[in-house]
C-alpha positions in Angstrom: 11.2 74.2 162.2 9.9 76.7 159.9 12.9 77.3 158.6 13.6 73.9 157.7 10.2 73.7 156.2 10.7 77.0 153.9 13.9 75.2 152.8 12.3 71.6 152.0 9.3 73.3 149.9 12.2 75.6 148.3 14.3 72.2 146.9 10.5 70.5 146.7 9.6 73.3 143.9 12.8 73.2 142.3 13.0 69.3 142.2 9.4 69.8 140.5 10.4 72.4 138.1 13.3 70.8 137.0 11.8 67.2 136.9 8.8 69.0 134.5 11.1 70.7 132.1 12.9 66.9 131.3 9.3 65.9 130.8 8.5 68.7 128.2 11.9 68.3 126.8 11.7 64.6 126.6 8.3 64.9 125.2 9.3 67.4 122.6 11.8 65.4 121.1 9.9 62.3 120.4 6.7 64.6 119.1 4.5 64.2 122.1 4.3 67.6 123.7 0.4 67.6 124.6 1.3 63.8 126.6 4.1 65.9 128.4 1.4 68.8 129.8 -0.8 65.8 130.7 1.7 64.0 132.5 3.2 67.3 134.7 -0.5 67.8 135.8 -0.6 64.2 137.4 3.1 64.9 139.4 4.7 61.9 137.7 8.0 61.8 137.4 10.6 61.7 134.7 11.1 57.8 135.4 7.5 56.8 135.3 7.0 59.6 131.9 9.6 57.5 130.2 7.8 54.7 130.4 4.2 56.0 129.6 6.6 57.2 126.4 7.9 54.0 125.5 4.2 52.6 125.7 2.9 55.3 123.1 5.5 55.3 120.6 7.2 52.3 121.2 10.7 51.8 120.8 12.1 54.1 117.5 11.1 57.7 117.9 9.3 59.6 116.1 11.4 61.1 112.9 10.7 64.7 112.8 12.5 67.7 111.1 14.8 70.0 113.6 12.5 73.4 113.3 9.2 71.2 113.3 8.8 71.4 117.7 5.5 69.7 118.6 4.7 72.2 121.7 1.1 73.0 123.4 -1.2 75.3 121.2 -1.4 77.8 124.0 2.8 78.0 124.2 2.7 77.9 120.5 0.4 81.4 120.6 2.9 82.6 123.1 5.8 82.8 121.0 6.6 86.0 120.1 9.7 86.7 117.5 9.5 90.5 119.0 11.1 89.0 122.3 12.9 86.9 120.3 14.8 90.2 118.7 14.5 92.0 121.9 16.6 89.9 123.9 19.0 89.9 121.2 19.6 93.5 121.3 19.0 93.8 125.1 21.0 90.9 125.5 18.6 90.4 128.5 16.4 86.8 127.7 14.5 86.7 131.2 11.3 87.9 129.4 12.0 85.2 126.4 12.6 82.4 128.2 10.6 80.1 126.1 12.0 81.7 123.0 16.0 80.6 123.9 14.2 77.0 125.1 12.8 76.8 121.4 16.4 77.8 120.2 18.0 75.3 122.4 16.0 72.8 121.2 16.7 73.2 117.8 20.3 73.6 118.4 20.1 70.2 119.9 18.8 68.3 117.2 20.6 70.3 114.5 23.9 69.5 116.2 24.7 72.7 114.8 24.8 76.3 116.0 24.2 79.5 114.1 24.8 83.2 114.2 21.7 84.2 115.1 18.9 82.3 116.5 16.8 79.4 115.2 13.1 79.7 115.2 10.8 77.0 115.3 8.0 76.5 112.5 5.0 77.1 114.4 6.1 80.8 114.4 5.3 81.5 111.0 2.1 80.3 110.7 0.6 83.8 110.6 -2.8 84.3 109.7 -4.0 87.3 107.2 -3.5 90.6 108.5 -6.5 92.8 108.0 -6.4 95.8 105.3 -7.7 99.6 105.7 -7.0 103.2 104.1 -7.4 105.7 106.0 -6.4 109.7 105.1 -7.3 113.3 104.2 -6.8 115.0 100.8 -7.0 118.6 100.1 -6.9 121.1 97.3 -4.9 123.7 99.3 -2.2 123.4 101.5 -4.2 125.7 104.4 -6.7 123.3 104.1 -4.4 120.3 104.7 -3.5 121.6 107.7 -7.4 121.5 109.4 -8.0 117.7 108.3 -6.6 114.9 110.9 -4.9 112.2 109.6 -5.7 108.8 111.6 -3.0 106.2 112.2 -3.9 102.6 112.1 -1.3 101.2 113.0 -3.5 97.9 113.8 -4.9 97.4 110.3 -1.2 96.9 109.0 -1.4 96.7 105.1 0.6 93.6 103.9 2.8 93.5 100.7 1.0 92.0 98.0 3.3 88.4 97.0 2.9 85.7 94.1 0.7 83.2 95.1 2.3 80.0 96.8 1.1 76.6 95.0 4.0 74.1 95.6 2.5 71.9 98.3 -0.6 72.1 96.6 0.9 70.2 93.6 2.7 67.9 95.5 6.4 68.6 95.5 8.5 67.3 97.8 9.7 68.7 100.6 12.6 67.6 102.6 13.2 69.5 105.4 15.3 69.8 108.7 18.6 68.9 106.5 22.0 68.8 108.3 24.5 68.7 105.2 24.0 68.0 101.8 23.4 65.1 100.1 23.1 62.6 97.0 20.7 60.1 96.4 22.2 57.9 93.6 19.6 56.5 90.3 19.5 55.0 87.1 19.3 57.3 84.4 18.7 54.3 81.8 17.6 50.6 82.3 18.3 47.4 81.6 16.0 46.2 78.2 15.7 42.6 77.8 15.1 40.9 74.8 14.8 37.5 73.2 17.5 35.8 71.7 17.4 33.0 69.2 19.2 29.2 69.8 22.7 29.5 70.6 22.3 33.1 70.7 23.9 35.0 73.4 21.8 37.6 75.4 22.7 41.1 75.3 24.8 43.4 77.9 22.0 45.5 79.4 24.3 47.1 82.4 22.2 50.1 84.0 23.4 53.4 83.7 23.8 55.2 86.8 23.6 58.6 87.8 22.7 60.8 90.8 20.3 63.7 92.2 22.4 66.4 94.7 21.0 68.8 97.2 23.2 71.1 98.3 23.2 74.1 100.3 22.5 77.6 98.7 21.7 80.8 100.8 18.6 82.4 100.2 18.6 86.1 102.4 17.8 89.3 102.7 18.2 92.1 105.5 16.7 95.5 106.2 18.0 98.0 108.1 16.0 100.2 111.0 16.6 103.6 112.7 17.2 103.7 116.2 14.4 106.0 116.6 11.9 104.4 114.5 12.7 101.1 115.9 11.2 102.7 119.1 8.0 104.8 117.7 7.1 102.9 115.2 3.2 101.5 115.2 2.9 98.6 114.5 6.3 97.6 115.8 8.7 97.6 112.5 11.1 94.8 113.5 7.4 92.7 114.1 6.2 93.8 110.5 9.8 93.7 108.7 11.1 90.4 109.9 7.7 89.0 108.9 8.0 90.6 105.5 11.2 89.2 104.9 9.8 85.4 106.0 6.9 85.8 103.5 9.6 87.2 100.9 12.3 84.2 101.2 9.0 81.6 101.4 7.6 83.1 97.6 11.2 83.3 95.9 11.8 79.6 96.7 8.9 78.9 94.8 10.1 81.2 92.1 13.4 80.1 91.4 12.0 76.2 91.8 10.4 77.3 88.7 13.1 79.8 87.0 16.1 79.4 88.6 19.2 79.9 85.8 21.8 77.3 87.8 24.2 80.1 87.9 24.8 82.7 90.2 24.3 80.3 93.3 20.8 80.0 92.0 19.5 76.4 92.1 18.4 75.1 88.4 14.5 75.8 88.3 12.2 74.1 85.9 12.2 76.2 83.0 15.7 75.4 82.9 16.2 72.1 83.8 15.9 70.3 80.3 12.4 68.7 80.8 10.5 67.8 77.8 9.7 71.2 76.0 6.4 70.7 73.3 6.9 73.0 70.2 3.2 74.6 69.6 4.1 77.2 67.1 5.9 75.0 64.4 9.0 77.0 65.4 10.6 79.9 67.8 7.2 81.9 67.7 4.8 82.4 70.1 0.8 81.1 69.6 -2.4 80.4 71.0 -3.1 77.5 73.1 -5.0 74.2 71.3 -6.8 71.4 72.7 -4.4 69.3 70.8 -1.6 71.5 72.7 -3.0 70.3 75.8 -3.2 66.6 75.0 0.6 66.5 73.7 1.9 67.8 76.9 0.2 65.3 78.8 1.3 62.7 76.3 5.0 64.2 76.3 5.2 62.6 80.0 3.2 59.4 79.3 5.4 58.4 76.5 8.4 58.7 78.5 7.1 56.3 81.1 7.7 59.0 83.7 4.5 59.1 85.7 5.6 57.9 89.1 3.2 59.1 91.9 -0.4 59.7 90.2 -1.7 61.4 92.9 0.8 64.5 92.5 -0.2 65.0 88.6 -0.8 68.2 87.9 -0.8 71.6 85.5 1.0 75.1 87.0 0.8 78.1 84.7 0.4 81.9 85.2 -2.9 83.7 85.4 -2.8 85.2 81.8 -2.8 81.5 80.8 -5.9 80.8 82.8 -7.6 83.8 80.8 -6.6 82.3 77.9 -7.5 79.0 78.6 -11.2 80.3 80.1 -11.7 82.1 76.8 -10.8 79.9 73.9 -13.0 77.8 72.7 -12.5 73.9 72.7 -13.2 73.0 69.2 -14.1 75.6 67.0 -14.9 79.5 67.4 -18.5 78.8 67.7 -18.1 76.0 70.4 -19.8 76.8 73.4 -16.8 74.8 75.5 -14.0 76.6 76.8 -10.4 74.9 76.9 -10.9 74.5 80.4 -14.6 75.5 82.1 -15.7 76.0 85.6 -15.2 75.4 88.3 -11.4 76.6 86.5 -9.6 74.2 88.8 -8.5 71.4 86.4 -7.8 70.8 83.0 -7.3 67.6 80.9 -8.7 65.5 84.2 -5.8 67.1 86.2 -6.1 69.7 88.5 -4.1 72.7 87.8 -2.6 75.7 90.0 -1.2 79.4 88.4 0.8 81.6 90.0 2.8 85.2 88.9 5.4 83.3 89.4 5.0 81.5 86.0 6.1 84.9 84.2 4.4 86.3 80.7 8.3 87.2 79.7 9.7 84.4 78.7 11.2 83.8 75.2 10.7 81.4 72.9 13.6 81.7 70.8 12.4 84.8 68.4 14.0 87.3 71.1 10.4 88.7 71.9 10.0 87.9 75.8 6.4 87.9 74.8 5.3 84.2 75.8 4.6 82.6 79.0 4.4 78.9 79.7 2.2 75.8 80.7 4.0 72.9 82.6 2.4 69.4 82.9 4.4 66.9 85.3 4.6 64.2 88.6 5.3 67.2 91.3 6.4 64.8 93.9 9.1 64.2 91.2 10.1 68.0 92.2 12.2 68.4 95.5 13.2 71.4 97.9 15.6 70.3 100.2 15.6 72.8 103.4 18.9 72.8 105.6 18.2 73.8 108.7 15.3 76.4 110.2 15.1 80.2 109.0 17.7 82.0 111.1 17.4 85.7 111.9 19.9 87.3 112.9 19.8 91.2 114.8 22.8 93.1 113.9 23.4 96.5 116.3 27.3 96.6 115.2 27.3 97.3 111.9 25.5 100.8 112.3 26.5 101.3 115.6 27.2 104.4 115.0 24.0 106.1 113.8 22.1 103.5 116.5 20.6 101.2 112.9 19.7 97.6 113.7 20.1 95.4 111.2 17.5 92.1 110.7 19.0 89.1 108.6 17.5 86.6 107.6 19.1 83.4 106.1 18.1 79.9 104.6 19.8 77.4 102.9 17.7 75.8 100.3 18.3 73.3 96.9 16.1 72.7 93.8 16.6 69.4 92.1 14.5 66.8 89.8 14.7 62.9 90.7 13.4 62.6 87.0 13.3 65.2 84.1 11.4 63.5 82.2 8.4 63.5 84.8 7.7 67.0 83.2 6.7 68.5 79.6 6.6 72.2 79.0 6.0 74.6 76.4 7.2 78.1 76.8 5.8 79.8 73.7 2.2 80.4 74.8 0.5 84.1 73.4 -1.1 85.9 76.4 -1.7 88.6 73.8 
């Protein structure tokens, strides 16, 4: 009897396991992860949890992009891409369960598999890592030897990045994509107009057009020593692999605003043919006006290009913001800045500025000497995502001297569903 009873609580438990893990991954896909936890601690089962679904979200689930997994806070804290890297190189996953579920997951919804792992978007929502110095200096070498040098390996010093104001403005994101696509448009309207008696209306046929994302790959990879990859404090692959997130996640940004087009960059704003605003009567650079400010608003106005007033906007580069804090509105003894505190907004619009609106650009006298102010609709702006960040951990390549290799890939696009929704001028002196 006992062993019969050991044997019915062993296929109880694993009845109960596996009938919870549909509910979490039932609940996952349709968004509702926190309604999954609730319903495993009442024991229902995957039958009745369908229908308390169907009851919440009724009968269309919930469209959500492939990296984006709704799971508990507390599992959400417990995912650690160190495991994640671990059990690639061990090849062991019992300690990062959780991790290859998360993969799986993604997997599933992508349809789609890739060379390394996918990683869900919760795991990169990393908060500010503290900063300290810590040392000893010396005028003689004897004396070097007597003072300690203290390793803080906790207070991990990040590497200093371009600040990241996209979503901020507005743009438009689209992420989770599986392939790439085209959205078709009218480049030019009909025009009505009146016609006399008799008189025959005109041919106003639309002219079409289109808008493409694609995919283009966006990577980078560092290499680690076998040896280091063991010593190091704090853990390198922990502190490289998130280096390399925060590096891809600043140079989308950069080449949505500088990207050449060639090179299997996307085209970035300051090459896209938007409306450029001449403020120095030629190829020179100069100083910002008030009436500068007014034409670049007006530059979008007049082109009927304003589509979303909410995402309306100014981006610029902090020499610009000196500029604009210390030139005065009207005349050199006005009292009233081109833009005043609390140096958030300018023109009734607020307005963002980041390195990665350069002081090099040039405006046609071959001086690299400008920098520029953009005015535009940023929801007119779109970064198409394909697909999570993968990271892939390479131990074959320098097998040899024991070097691991971390890669990390994205496929990303730049396009603009209207030019016209932006004016720019790119001779601004930050002199």
């Amino acid at each position: 009897l006992d062993e019969v009873r050991a044997e019915a609580a062993k296929a109880a438990a694993a009845d109960a396991h596996r009938n919870s893990k549909e509910i979490m991954s039932l609940a996952r896909r349709h968004n509702k992860a926190d309604l999954g936890v609730e319903a495993i601690g009442r024991g229902v089962s995957i039958e009745e949890f369908r229908g308390e679904l169907l009851e919440v979200i009724g009968n269309e689930p919930l469209e959500t992009p492939a990296h984006v997994v709704d799971a508990p806070k507390k599992q959400q804290r417990e995912y650690s891409l160190s495991r994640m890297i671990n059990a690639q190189l061990s090849h062991d996953w019992s300690k990062a369960g959780f991790e290859r579920e998360m993969h799986d997951e993604i997997a599933a919804r992508t349809g789609k598999q890739t060379d390394g792992f996918y990683v869900p978007d919760f795991a990169f929502r990393a908060g500010a890592m503290t900063a300290a110095a810590t040392g000893a200096s010396g005028s003689e070498n004897v004396v070097d030897n007597f003072i300690p040098t203290v390793h803080r390996g906790d207070m991990f010093v990040e590497a200093l990045r371009s600040n990241q104001v996209m979503s901020a403005l507005g743009v438009t994101y689209l992420s989770g994509l599986t392939n790439r696509i085209k959205m078709p448009k009218f480049s030019a309207g009909a025009n009505a107009a009146f016609v006399e008696e008799l008189g025959s209306v005109s041919d106003q046929s639309q002219t079409d057009a289109g808008v493409t994302l694609q995919p283009r790959t966006l990577g980078a990879y560092v290499d680690i020593g076998r040896i280091a990859l063991k010593e190091s404090i704090p853990a390198l692959d922990r502190v490289v692999q998130d280096d390399l997130l925060r590096s891809m996640a600043e140079r989308i940004e950069y080449y949505a605003i500088n990207g050449s087009g060639s090179s299997g960059q996307p085209t970035g704003l300051i090459n896209a043919g938007i409306t450029s605003v001449d403020i120095s009567a030629g190829t020179d650079v100069d100083a910002l006006t008030w009436a500068d400010v007014v034409a670049l608003v007006k530059a979008v106005e007049d082109n009927n290009a304003v589509v979303n007033r909410a995402t309306q906007g100014w981006l610029s580069s902090p020499a610009v913001k000196a500029k604009l804090a210390s030139t005065a509105k009207v005349g050199s003894t006005d009292s009233v800045m081109l833009m005043d505190a609390p140096w958030n907004e300018l023109y009734g619009y607020p307005i963002e500025f980041t390195a990665n609106v350069l002081s090099t650009y040039d405006p046609g006298d071959g001086g690299n000497d400008a920098s520029a102010l953009i005015f535009g609709d940023w929801s007119q702006l779109m970064v198409g995502l394909f697909g999570a960040p993968s990271i892939l951990v390479d131990e074959t390549t320098g097998g040899l001297a024991g070097t691991v290799r971390i890669i990390v890939h994205q496929d990303v696009d730049i396009a603009l569903r209207h030019a016209e929704s932006f004016s720019i001028t790119d001779e601004v002196s930050v002199a």
